[in-house]
C-alpha positions in Angstrom: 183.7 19.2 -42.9 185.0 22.3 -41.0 183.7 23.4 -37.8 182.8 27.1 -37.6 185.2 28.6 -35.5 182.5 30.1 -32.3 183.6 33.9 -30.6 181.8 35.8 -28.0 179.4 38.0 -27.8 178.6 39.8 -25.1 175.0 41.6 -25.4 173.0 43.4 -22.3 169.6 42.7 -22.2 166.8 43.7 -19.4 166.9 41.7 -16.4 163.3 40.4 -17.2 164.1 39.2 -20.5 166.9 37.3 -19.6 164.8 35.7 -17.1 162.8 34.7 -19.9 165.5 33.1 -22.3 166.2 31.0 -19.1 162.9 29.7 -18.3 162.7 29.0 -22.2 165.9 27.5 -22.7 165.3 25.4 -19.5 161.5 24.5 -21.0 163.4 22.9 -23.7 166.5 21.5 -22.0 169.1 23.5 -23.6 171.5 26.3 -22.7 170.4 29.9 -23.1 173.6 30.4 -25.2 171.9 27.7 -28.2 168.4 29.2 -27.3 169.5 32.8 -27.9 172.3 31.7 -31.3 168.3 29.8 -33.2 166.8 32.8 -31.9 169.5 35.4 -33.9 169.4 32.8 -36.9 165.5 32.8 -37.0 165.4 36.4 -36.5 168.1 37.0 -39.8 166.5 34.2 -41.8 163.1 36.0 -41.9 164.3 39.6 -42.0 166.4 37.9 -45.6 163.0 36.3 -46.8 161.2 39.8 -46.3 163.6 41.5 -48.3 163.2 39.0 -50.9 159.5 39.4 -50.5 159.6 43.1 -50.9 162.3 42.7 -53.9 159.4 40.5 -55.1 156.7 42.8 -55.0 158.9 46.1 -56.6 159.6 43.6 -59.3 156.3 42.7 -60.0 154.7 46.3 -59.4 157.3 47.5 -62.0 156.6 44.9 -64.6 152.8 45.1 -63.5 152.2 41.8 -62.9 149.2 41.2 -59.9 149.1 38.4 -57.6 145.8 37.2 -59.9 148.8 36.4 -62.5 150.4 34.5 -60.2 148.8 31.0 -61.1 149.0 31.7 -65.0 152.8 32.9 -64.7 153.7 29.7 -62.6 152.1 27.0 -64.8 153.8 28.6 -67.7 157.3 28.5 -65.9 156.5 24.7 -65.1 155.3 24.2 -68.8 158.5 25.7 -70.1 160.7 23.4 -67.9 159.3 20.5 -68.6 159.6 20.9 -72.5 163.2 21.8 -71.7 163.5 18.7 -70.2 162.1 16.6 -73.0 
């Protein structure tokens, strides 16, 4: 398995909240550089599952199905797979 090759980044930030990655990063015995990369991969991971949320809901408002179809339209789904699977 490859390693990822790793560049620098150079960010400013205000003086108080880089005291605070510090403090945090030293809470949990790491370095602020691996504190700060989880906190950019965290931050990207949810902003990708609230665009899939929001793709979600223009879906379903366009096809007008309600969140009180939900459990219906997901045992259906399973029902179908499992007879495909027969």
């Amino acid at each position: 398995m490859a390693t990822e090759r790793i560049v620098r980044l150079d960010i400013k930030v205000p003086e108080s909240l880089s005291e605070q990655v510090e403090r945090a990063a030293r809470t949990e015995n790491r370095t602020p550089d691996a504190f700060i990369q989880e906190a950019i991969e965290k931050h990207l991971l949810l902003k990708r599952h609230r665009a899939l949320q929001e793709y979600g809901r223009a879906n379903a408002h366009e096809t007008g199905i309600t969140e009180a179809d939900l459990p219906r339209l997901i045992a259906e789904s399973r029902e179908e797979g499992s007879q495909r699977d027969r």
